[in-house]
C-alpha positions in Angstrom: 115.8 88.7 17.3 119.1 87.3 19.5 118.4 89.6 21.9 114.3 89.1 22.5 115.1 85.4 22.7 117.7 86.0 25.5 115.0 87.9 27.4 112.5 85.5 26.9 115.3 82.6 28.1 115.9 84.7 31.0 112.1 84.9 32.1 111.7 81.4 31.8 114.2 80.4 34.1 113.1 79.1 36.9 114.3 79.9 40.5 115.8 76.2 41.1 118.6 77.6 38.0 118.9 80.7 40.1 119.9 79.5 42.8 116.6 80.7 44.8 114.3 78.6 46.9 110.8 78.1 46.0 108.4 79.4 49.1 104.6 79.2 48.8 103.6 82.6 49.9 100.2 81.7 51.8 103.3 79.6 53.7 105.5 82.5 54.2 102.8 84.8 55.5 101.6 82.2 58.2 105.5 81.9 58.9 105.6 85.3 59.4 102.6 85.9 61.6 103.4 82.9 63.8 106.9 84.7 64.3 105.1 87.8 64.9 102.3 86.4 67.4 105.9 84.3 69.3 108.0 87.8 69.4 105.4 90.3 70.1 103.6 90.0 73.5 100.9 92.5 74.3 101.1 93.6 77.6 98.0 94.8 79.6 97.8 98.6 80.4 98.9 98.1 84.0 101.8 95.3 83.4 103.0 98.4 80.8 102.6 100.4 83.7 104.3 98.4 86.1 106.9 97.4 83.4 108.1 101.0 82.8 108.0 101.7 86.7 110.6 99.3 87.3 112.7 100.1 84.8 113.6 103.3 86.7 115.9 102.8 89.7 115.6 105.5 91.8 111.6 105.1 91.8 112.5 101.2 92.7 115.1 102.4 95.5 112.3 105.0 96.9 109.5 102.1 97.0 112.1 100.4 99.2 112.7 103.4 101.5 109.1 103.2 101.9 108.5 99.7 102.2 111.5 99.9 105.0 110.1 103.1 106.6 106.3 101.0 107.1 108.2 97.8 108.2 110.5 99.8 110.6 107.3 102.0 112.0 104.5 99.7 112.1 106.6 96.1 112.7 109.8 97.3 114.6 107.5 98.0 117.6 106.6 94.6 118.2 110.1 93.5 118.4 111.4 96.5 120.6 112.1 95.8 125.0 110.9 98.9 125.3 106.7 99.0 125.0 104.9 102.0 124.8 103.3 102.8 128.2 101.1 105.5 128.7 102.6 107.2 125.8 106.5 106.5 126.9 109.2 103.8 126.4 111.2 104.0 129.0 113.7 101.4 130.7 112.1 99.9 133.8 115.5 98.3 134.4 117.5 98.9 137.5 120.6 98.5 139.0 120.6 97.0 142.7 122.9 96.3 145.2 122.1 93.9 148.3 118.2 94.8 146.8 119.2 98.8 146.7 118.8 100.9 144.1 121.8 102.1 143.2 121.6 105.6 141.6 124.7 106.5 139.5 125.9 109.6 138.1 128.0 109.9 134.8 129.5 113.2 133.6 127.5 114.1 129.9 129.2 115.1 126.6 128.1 119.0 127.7 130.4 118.8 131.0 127.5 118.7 133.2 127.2 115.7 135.9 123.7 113.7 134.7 121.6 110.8 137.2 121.5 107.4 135.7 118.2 107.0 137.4 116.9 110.3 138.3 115.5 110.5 141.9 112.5 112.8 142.9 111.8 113.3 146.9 114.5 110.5 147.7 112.3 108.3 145.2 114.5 106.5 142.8 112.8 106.8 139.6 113.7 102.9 137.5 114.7 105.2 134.1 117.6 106.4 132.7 117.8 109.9 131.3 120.2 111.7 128.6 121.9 108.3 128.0 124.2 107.9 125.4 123.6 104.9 122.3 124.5 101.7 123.7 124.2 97.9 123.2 120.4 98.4 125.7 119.3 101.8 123.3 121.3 102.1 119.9 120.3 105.5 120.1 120.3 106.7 123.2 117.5 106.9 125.6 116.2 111.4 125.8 116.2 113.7 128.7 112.8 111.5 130.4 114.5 108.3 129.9 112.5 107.0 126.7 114.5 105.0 124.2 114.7 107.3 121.1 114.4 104.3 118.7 111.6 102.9 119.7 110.0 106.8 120.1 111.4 107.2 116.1 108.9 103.8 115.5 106.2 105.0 116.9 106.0 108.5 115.6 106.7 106.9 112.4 103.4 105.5 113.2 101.5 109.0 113.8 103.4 110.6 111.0 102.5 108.6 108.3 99.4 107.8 109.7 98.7 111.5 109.2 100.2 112.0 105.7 98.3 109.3 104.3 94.9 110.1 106.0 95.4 114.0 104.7 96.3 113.2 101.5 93.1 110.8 101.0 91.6 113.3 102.4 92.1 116.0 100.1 91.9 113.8 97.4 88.4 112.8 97.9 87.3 116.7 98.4 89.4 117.9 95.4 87.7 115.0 93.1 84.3 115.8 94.1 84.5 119.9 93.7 86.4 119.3 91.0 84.5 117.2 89.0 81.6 119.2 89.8 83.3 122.2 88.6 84.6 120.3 85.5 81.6 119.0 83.9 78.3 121.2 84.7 80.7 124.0 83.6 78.8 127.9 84.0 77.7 129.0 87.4 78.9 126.1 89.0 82.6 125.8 87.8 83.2 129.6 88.6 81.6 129.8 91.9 83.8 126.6 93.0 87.0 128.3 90.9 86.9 131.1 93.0 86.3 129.5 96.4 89.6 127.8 95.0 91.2 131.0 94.0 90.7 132.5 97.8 91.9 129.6 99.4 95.2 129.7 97.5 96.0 132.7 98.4 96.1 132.1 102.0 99.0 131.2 103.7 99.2 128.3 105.6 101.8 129.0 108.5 100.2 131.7 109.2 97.1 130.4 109.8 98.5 127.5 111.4 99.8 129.7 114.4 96.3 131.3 114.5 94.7 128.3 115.3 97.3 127.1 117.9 96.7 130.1 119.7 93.0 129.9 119.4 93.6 125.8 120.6 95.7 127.0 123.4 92.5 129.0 124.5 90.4 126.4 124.1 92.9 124.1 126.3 93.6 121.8 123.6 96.8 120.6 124.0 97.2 117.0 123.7 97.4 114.6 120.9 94.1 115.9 119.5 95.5 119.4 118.8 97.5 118.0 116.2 94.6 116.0 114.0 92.8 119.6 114.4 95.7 121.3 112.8 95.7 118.2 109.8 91.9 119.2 109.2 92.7 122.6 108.7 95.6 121.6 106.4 93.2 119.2 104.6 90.6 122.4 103.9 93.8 124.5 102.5 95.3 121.8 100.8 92.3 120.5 97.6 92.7 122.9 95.7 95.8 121.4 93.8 93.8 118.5 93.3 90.8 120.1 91.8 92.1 121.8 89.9 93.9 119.1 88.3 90.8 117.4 88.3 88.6 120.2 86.5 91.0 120.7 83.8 91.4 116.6 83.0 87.2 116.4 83.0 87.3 119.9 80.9 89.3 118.0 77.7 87.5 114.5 78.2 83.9 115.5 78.6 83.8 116.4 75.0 85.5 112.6 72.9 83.6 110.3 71.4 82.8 108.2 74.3 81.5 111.0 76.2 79.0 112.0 73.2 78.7 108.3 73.0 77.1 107.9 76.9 74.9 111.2 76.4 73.2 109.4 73.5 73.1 106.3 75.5 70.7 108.3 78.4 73.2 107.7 80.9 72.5 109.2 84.2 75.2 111.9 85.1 76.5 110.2 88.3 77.1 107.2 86.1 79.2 109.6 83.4 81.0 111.3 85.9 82.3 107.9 88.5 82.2 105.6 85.4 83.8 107.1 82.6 85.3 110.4 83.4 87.2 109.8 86.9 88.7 106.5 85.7 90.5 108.5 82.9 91.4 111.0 86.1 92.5 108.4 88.2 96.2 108.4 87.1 97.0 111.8 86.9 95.6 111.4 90.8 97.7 108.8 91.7 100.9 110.9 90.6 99.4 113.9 93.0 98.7 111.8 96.3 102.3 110.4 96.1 103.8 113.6 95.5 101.8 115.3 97.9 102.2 112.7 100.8 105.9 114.3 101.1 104.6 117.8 101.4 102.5 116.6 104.1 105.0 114.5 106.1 107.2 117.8 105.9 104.2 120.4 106.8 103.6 117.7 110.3 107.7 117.8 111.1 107.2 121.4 110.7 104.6 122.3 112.8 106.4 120.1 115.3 109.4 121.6 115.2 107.8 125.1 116.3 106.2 123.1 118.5 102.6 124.3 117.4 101.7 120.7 116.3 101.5 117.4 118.5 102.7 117.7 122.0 106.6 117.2 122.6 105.5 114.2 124.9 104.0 112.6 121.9 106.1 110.4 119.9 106.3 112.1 116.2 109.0 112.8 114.1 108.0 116.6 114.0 108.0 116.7 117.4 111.5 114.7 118.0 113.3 117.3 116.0 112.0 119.8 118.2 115.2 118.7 120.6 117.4 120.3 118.2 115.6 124.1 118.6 117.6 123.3 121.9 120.7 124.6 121.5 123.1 121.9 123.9 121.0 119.0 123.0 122.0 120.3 119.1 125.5 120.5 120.2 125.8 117.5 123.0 123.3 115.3 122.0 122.7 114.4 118.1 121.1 111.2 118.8 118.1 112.9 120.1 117.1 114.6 117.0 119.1 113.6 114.0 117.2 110.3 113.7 114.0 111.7 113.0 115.6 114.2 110.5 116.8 111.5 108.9 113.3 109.7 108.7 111.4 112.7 107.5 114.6 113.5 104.4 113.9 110.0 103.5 110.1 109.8 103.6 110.1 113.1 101.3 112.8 111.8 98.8 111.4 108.0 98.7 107.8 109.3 97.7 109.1 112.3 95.4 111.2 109.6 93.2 107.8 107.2 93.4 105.7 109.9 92.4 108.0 111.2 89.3 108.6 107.1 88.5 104.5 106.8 87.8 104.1 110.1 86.6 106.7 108.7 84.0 105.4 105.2 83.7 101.5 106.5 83.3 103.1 109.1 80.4 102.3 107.2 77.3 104.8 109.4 75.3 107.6 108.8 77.8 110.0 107.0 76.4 113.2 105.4 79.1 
């Protein structure tokens, strides 16, 4: 009996003689989801996005690379002495003496004596040429008296021009085979996986020298011969793309929401551009930033054999030609190592952008 009444004491006690406080629960549980609603923001789907790209700095230190390569390329120009004319930048700037032109003669870092201003048929021609960097040209002026800095900002101009242009290019061909091939399936995803099949199998440098001799025939051989050579690169180069395209519309053209918009009596056009491509659209995004390296890199290399744009035209492929010469390699780095340092750091700023979405569009990715 002793002991049932201590039970029943002890369940009668109320919290106050525990030393407990009394909280209304319909209280605590709007406490608790006010707290909740304070602490926990939801972010949209591209602030989440955004949020996890910028937690990773070397994509943030490649989107400035870029950002400084398109300022230095499209915006240095403006603020250079030296203006493009007629495809040259070249220092109209000469020494006189009693109204003279004085033509002076420096020895070069190869030994051999050099012109300060070159002179054709006892013409004085008002350029320098094979100039070293100074406080007039930080990098030098070449061996026809262009400033190589102001050359390196426009061919920055051509060069990503080009990658960019390409890239959208092949997007835009890849999406449409792709998709094609992706949802209608049968007849008409294996005749377009094989035309994709053939093309990958052919090299492209190869062919690239096939058509400069066929251009070289045709006396093509200005600035035109290199957009030719991008169009045959843009035909090689979507079949990455579909691919990736075929394969994301393969595993989303049978969810819900797909089954959902059959029932619906959706048109197919308004299945394919409305709800399938969206869901594509990142994975794309990832591919055209990767791929705008591999671009930059196939222009400087066609340059460099010098199968691309014309050496007279300003491009960083075709600046680093220079160095296939064998004293301006030696003599004169500032005629070539410039533009090899653009093109490295084009490639490496868009490879870290393009693995820094690839992460951030990753919903499992975790940083």
């Amino acid at each position: 009996m002793e002991d049932k009444k201590d039970i029943k004491s002890t369940e009668e006690t109320s919290p106050a003689e525990n030393n407990q406080p009394v909280v209304n629960s319909e209280a605590a549980d709007d406490l608790h989801g006010e707290n909740l609603t304070e602490r926990v923001k939801v972010l949209s789907p591209g602030r989440t996005v955004l949020k996890r790209f910028f937690r990773s700095k070397l994509s943030v230190a490649g989107l400035a690379v870029l950002l400084a390569l398109f300022i230095f390329s499209f915006i240095g120009p403006l603020c250079s002495p030296w203006r493009a004319n007629n495809g040259t930048v070249k220092d109209y700037s000469k020494p006189t003496v009693n109204g003279t032109c004085l033509v002076l003669e420096y020895i070069g870092p190869d030994g051999q004596t050099y012109e300060a201003f070159e002179v054709i048929d006892g013409v004085p021609l008002p350029y320098s040429t094979l100039d070293g960097p100074s406080w007039s040209h930080w990098l030098g002026t070449d061996n026809e008296g262009n400033d190589i800095l102001t050359r390196l900002m426009y061919g920055g101009q051509i060069s990503l021009t080009v990658g960019f242009v390409v890239v959208l290019l092949e997007t835009l061909l890849g999406v449409l085979l792709g998709g094609l091939a992706g949802y209608f399936g049968k007849w008409v995803d294996q005749l377009i996986m094989r035309i994709v099949d053939i093309l990958s199998c052919i090299p492209s440098l190869p062919i690239m020298l096939i058509f400069y001799a066929v251009f070289q025939s045709l006396g093509i051989i200005d600035i035109s011969r290199l957009y030719y050579m991008m169009i045959v690169i843009t035909l090689l180069g979507w079949t990455g793309t579909a691919r990736l395209v075929r394969g994301q519309i393969l595993s989303l053209r049978e969810q819900d929401f797909m089954l959902a918009a059959k029932a619906s009596g959706l048109s197919t056009a308004k299945k394919i551009f409305k709800h399938l491509l969206p869901n594509v659209i990142p994975q794309l995004i990832v591919s055209m930033t990767l791929g705008l390296g591999s671009v930059i890199l196939m222009e400087a290399t066609l340059g460099y054999l010098n199968i691309g744009a014309p050496i007279e035209t300003a491009t960083w492929g075709s600046m680093i030609n220079t160095a296939s010469n064998s004293v301006y390699r030696q003599y004169y780095p500032n005629m070539w190592l410039g533009s090899g340092v653009c093109i490295t750091s084009a490639i490496l700023a868009f490879n870290f952008v393009g693995d820094g979405l690839r992460d951030a569009f990753d919903p499992k990715m975790k940083r």
